[in-house]
C-alpha positions as CSV (number, residue, x, y, z in Angstrom):
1,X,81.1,158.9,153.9
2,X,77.6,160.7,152.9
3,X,78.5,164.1,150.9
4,X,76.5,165.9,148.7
5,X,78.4,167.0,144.8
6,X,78.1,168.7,141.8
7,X,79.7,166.6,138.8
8,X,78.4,169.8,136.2
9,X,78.4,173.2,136.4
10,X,74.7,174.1,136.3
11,X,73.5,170.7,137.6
12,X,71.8,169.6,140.8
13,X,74.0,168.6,143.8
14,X,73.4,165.1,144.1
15,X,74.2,162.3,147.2
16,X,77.2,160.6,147.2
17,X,79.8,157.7,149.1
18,X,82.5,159.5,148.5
19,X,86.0,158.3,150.6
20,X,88.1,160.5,152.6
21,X,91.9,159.7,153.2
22,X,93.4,159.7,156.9
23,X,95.5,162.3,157.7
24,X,98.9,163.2,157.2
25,X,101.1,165.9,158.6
26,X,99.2,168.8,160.1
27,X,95.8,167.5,159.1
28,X,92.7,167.0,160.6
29,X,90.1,164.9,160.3
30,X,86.3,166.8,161.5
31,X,83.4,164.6,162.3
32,X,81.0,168.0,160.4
33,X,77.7,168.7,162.7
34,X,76.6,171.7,160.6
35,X,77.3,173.0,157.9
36,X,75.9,176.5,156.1
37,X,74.5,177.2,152.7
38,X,76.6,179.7,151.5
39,X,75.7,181.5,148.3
40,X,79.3,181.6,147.4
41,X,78.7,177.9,146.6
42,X,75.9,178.1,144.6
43,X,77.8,180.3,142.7
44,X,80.1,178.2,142.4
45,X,77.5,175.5,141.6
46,X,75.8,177.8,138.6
47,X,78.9,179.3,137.0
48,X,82.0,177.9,135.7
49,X,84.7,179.4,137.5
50,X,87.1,176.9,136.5
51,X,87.6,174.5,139.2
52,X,87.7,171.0,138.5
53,X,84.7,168.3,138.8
54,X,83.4,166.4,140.5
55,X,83.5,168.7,143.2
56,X,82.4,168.7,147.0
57,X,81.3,172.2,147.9
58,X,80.8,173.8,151.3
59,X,82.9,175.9,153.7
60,X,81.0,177.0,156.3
61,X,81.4,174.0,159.0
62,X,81.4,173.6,162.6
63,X,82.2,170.0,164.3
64,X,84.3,167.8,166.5
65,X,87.9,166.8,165.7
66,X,88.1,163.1,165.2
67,X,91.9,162.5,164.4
68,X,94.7,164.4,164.2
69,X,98.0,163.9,162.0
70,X,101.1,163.2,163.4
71,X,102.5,166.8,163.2
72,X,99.4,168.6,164.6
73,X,100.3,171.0,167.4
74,X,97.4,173.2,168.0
75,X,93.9,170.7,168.1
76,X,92.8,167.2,170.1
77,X,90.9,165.0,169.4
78,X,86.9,166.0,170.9
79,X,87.7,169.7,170.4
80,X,85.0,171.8,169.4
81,X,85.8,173.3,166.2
82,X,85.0,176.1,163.1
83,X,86.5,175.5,159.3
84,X,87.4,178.8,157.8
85,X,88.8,178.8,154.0
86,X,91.4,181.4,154.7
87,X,94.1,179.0,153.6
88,X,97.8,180.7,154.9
89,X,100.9,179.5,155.3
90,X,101.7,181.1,159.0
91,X,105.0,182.4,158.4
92,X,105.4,185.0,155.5
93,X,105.3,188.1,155.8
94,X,101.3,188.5,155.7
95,X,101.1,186.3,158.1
96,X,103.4,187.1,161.0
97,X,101.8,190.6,160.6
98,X,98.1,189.1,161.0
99,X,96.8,189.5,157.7
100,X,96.5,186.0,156.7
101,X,93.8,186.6,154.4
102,X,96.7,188.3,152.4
103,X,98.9,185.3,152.9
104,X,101.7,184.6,149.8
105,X,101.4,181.2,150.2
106,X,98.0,180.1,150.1
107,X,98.4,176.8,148.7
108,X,100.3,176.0,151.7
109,X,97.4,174.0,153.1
110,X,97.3,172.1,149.7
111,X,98.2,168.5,149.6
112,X,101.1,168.0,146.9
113,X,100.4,166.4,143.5
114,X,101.8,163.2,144.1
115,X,100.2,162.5,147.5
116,X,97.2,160.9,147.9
117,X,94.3,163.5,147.0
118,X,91.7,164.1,150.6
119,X,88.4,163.0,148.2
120,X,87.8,160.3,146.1
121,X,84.8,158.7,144.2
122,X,85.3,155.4,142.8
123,X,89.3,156.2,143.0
124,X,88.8,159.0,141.1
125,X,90.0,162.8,143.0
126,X,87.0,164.7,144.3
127,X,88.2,168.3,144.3
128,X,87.4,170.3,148.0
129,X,86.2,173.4,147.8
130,X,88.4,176.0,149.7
131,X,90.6,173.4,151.1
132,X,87.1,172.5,152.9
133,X,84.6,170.4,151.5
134,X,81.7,170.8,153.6
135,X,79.0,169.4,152.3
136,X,79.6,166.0,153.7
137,X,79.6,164.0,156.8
138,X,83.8,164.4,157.7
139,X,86.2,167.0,156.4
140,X,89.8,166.9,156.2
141,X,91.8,170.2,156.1
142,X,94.7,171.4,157.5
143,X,95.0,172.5,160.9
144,X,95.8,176.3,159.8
145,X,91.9,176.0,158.5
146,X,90.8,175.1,161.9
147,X,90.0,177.0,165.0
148,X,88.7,175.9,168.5
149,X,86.0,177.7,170.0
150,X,84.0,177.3,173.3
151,X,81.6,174.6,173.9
152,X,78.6,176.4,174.7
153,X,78.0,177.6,171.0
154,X,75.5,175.4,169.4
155,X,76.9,173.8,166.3
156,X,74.5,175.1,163.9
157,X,75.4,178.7,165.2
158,X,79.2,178.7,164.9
159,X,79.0,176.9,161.4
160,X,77.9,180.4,160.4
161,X,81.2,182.2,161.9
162,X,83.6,180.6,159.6
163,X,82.3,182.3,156.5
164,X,78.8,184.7,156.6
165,X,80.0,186.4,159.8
166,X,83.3,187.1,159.2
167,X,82.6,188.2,156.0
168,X,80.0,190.4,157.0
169,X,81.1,192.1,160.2
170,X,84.7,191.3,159.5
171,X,84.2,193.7,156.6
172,X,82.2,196.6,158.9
173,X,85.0,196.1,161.4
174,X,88.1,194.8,159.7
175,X,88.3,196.3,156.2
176,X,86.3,199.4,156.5
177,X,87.6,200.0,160.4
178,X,84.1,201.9,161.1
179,X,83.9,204.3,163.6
180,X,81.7,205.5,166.6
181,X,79.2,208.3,164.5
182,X,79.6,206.8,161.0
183,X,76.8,206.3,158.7
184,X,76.7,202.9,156.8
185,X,74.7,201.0,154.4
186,X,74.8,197.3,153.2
187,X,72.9,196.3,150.1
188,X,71.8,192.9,150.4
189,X,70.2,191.5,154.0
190,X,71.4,187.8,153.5
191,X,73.0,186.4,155.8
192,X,76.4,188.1,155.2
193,X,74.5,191.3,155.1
194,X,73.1,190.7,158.1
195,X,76.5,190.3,159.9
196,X,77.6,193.5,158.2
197,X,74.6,195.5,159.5
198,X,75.3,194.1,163.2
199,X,79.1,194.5,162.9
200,X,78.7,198.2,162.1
201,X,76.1,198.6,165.1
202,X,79.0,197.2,166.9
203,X,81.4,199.3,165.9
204,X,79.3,202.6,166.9
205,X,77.7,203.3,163.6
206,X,74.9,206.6,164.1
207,X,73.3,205.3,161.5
208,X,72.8,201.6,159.9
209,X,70.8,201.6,156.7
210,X,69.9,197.9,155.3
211,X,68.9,197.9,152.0
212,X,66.6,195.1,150.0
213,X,63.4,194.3,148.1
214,X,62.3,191.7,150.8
215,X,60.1,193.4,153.8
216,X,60.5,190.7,155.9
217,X,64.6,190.9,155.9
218,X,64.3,194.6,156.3
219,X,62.5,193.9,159.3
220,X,64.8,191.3,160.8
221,X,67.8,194.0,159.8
222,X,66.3,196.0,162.7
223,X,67.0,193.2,165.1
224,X,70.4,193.2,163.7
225,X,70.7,196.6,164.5
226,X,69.6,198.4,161.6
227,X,68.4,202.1,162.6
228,X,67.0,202.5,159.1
229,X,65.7,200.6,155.7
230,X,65.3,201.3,152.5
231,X,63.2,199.1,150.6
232,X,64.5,199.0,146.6
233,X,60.8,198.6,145.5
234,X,59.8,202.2,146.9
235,X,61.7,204.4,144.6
236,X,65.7,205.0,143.4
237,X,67.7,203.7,146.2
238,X,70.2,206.5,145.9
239,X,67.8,209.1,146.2
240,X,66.3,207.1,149.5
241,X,69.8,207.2,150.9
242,X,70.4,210.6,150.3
243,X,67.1,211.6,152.1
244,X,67.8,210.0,154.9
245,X,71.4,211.2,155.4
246,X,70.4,214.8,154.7
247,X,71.6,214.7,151.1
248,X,74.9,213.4,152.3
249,X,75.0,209.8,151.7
250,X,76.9,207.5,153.3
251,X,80.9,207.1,154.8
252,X,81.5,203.5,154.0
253,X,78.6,201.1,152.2
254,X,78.8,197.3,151.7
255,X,77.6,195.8,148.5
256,X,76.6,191.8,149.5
257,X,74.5,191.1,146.2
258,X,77.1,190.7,143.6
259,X,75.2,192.3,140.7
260,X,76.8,195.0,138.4
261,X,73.9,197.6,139.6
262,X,74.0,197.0,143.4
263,X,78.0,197.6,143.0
264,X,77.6,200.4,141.0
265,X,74.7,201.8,143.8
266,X,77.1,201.0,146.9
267,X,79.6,204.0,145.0
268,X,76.6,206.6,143.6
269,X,75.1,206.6,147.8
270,X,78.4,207.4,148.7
271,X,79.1,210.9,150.8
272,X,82.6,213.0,149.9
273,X,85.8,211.1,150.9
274,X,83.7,207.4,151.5
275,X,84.4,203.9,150.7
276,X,82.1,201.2,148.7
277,X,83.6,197.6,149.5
278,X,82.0,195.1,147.4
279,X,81.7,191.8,149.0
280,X,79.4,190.0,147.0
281,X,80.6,187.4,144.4
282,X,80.2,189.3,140.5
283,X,79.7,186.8,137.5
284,X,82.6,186.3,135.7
285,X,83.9,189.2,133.2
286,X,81.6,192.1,134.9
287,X,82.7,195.1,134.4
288,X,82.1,198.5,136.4
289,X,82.1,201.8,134.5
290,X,83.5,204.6,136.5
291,X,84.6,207.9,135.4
292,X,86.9,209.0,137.8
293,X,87.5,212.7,136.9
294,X,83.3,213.1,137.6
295,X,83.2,211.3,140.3
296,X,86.3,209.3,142.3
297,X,88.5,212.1,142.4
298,X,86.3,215.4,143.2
299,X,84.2,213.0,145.7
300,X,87.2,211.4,146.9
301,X,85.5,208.3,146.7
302,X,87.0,204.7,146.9
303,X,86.0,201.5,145.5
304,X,87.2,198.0,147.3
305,X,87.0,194.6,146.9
306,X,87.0,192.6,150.2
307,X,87.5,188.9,150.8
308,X,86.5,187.4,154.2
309,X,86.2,190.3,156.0
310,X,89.6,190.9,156.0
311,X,89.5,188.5,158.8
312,X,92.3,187.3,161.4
313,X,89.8,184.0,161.9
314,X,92.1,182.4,164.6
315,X,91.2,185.9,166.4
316,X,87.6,186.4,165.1
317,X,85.7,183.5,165.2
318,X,86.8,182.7,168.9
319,X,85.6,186.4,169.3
320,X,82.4,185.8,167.7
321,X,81.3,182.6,169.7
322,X,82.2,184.2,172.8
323,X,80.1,187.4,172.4
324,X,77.3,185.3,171.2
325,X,77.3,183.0,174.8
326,X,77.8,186.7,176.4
327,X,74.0,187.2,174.6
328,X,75.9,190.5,172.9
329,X,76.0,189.1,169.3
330,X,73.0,187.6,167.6
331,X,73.6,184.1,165.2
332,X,69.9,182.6,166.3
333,X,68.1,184.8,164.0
334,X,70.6,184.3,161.2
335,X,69.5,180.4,161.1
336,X,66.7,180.6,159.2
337,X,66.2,177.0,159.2
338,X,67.7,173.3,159.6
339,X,68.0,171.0,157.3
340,X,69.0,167.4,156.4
341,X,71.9,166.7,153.8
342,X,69.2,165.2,151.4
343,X,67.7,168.3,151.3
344,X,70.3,170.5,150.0
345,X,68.8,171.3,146.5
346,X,65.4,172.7,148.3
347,X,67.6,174.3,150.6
348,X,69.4,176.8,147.9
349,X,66.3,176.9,145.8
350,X,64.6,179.0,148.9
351,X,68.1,180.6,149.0
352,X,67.5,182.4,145.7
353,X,64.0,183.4,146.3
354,X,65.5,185.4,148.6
355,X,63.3,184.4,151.5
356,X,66.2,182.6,153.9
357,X,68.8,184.6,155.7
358,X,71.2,180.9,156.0
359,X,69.7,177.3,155.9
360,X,71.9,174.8,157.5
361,X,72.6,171.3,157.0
362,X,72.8,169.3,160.9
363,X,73.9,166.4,161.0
């Protein structure tokens, strides 16, 4: 099959034949028909985080179930389907209380060492990212990485409610449990940011401040359901924040960047007893300076990290697609564009000019 790799940290992806094994067990095999440019992959693309190479990136896939192994329970073949990397293991504790994104048993998912790795170039392993692999023309997961949702979402839409949305309003809703009259602010108006902006809308938020240096993705953070917008290039953003929460600041704020001053902003526009969950990926070995005597403890302020949302996606992403064929959730305006697999380098090099809220790849 067609997949697109990276066989060095800080090199181009590049076009491959790479081969995909049948499946086994509990796993499926997804005929992909979109699949998102997430930044956690170019990330993961830019900076050595350890993971072996060559490597086939991308998470963030919709498609059709092709085959099924012999022990799959839950999926049929022609199903309409959404890959989400919250790899869990169903039955620990985590689990059976719906918090598989805390699941003890990640590696569940995992094929064993001595079986017959799900990648391969020229009979050497391919590693998949997430337990996904999305950058290609078929994945092969596990069926606890899968979930159905209803045919009337267009592919290229529910590719981005495996990852950017659940992440995003998962983390308004989910982690940060906002509530009707609270006053939130995302840094960052990507595509997760986006999500986090309408998630808190949905949740009841008074007021929605989205926060960037690009005009035109403050703009389309109104259609999100931003009430205000603070642009980083008119002045010191906590200062902007505080004006417009009358010197307040803010009851939960979401930082979607992942730079050490945008984390270190989402806890100074902080109001007495909020939250700043930092959702955006940090470079390896950053490190946030805060003095809690001055600040934490007489603010009462908290600092999070938040992975996926906090996501249930078995729950959430059937959620999603439904309230987007209801018309009460917008994806369309959070593809920017659509693009061929070729075209994956040009794709994340308009990703980091910051001028994209999510290019996908369509098969």
């Amino acid at each position: 099959m067609k997949a697109a790799i990276i066989e060095a940290v800080g090199q181009p992806f590049v076009i491959r034949d790479v081969d995909i094994a049948e499946p086994i067990g509990r796993e499926v095999t997804v005929q992909v028909k979109a699949s998102g440019l997430c930044h956690s992959d170019l990330h993961v693309a830019e900076n050595d985080f350890g993971y072996p190479l060559p490597g086939l990136l991308g998470h963030e896939i919709s498609g059709i179930v092709a085959k099924i192994g012999p022990d799959v329970t839950e999926f049929a073949v022609g199903d309409h389907v959404v890959a989400c990397l919250v790899g869990h293991c169903g039955t620990c504790e985590a689990c059976r209380a719906g918090r598989s994104y805390e699941c003890f048993n990640p590696t569940f998912v995992q094929r064993t060492p001595d079986q017959e790795p799900r990648y391969s170039l020229d009979g050497q392993p391919v590693f998949g990212f997430m337990d996904i692999g999305g950058f290609a023309e078929q994945v092969l997961v596990h069926e606890n990485n899968l979930v159905t949702v209803n045919e009337d979402i267009p592919f290229d839409k529910a590719a981005l409610l495996g990852c950017g949305v659940v992440t995003g309003a998962g983390a308004a809703i989910n982690s940060a449990a906002v509530r009707v009259g609270d006053t939130v602010a995302v840094i960052g108006c990507g595509g997760v940011g986006l999500s986090a902006v309408q998630g808190a809308a949905i949740a009841g938020a008074r007021r929605v401040i989205a926060i960037d240096l690009q005009p035109a993705k403050l703009e389309l953070a109104k259609r999100f359901g931003a009430t205000h917008v603070v642009n980083t290039a008119d002045g010191d953003v906590v200062e902007q924040v505080k004006a417009l929460t009358g010197g307040r600041g803010v009851k939960h704020s979401f930082e979607v960047i992942g730079l050490k001053a945008t984390a270190m902003q989402a806890y100074d526009i902080l109001a007495v007893g909020g939250t700043a969950y930092l959702i955006g990926m940090q470079k390896p070995g950053t490190i946030l300076e805060i003095d809690p005597i001055t600040s934490m403890l007489p603010m009462q302020k908290g600092l999070r990290g938040v992975v996926m949302g906090s996501t249930n996606f078995k729950h959430d992403v059937p959620m999603f697609a439904d309230f987007y064929t209801q018309g009460r959730f917008n994806l369309d305006d959070l593809v920017s564009q659509t693009i061929a697999l070729e075209d994956i380098n040009e794709g994340y090099a308009e990703l980091k000019k910051g001028v994209v809220a999510r290019s996908v790849i369509v098969f």
